[in-house]
C-alpha positions as CSV (number, residue, x, y, z in Angstrom):
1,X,29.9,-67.3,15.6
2,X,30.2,-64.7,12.8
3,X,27.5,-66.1,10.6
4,X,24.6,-65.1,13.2
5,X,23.5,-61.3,13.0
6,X,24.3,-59.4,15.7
7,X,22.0,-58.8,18.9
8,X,19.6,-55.7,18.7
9,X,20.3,-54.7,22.1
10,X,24.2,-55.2,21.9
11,X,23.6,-52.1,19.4
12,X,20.9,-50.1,22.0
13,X,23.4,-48.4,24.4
14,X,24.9,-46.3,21.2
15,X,22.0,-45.7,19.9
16,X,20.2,-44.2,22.6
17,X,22.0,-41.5,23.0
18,X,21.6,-40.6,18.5
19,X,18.0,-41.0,19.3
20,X,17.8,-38.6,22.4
21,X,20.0,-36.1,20.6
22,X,17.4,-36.6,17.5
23,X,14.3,-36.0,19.9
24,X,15.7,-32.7,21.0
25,X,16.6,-31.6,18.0
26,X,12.7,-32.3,17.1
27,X,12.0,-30.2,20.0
28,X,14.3,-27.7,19.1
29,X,12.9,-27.3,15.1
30,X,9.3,-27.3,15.7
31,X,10.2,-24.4,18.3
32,X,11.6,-22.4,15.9
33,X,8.9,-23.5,13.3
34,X,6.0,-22.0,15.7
35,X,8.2,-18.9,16.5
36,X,8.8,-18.2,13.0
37,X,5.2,-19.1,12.0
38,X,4.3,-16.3,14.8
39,X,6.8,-13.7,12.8
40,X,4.9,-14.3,9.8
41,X,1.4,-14.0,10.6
42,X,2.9,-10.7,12.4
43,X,5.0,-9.1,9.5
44,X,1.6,-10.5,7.2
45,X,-1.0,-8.4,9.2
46,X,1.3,-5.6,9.3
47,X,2.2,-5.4,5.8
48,X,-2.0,-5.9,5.2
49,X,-2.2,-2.5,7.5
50,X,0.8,-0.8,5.1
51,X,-1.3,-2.2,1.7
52,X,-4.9,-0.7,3.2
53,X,-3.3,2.6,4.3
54,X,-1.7,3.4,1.0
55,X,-4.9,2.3,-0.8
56,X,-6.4,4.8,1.4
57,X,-3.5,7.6,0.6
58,X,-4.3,6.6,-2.8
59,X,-7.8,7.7,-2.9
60,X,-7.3,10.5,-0.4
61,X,-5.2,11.9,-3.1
62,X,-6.8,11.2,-6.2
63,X,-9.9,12.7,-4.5
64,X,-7.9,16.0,-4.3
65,X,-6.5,16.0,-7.5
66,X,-10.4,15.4,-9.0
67,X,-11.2,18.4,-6.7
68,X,-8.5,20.6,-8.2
69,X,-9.0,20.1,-11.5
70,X,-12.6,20.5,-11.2
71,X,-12.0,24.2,-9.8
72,X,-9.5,24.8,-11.9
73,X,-12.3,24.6,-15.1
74,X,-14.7,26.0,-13.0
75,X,-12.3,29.3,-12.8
76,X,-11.4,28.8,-16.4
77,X,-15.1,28.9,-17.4
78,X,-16.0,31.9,-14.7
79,X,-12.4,33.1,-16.3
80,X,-13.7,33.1,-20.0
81,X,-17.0,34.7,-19.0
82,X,-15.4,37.5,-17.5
83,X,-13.7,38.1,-20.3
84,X,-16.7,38.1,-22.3
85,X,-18.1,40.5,-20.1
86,X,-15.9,42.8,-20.5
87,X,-14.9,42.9,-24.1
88,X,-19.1,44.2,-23.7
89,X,-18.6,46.4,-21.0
90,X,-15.9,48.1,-23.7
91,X,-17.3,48.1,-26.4
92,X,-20.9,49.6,-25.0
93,X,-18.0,52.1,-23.1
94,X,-16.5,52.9,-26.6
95,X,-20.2,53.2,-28.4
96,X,-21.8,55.6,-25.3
97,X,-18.6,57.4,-25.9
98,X,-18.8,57.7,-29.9
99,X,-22.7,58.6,-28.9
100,X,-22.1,61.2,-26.5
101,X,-19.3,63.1,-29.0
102,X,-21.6,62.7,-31.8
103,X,-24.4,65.0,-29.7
């Protein structure tokens, strides 16, 4: 009789073999899920290590340039006071000579 749904289990020998090839699939995806999970936590903690060494390259080298240009006005200054020094050194040179032809 047509009016009568069919029997579940006239149905179960087709489906069995959609729901095996669905449960490996499963198997298959949450495989790759884990591996790929891996591969992230791997390339995270690596690019973490490239971030903290370039901080580090960062400082390294704004510690030298603060170094520089702190001997660089430290040789200015000394630079200036030389000069200083000698525009006396002439001009007692010039006056013990304009004293010594005046004797």
């Amino acid at each position: 009789d047509l009016s009568e749904p069919p029997e579940a289990y006239a149905y179960e020998h087709r489906s069995t073999g959609i729901l095996d090839m669905l449960e490996k699939l499963k198997e298959k995806f949450l495989d790759e899920r884990s591996v790929l999970e891996k591969e992230e936590v791997q390339k995270r903690h690596a690019y973490e290590l490239l971030v903290q060494d370039l901080k580090k390259s960062i400082e390294a080298a704004e510690d030298t340039i603060s170094q520089k240009v702190e001997q660089k006005a430290k040789s200015l200054q000394s630079a200036a006071t030389m000069g200083g020094d000698l525009e006396d050194v002439t001009t007692t040179l010039a006056d013990d000579k304009k004293y010594r032809s005046e004797m």
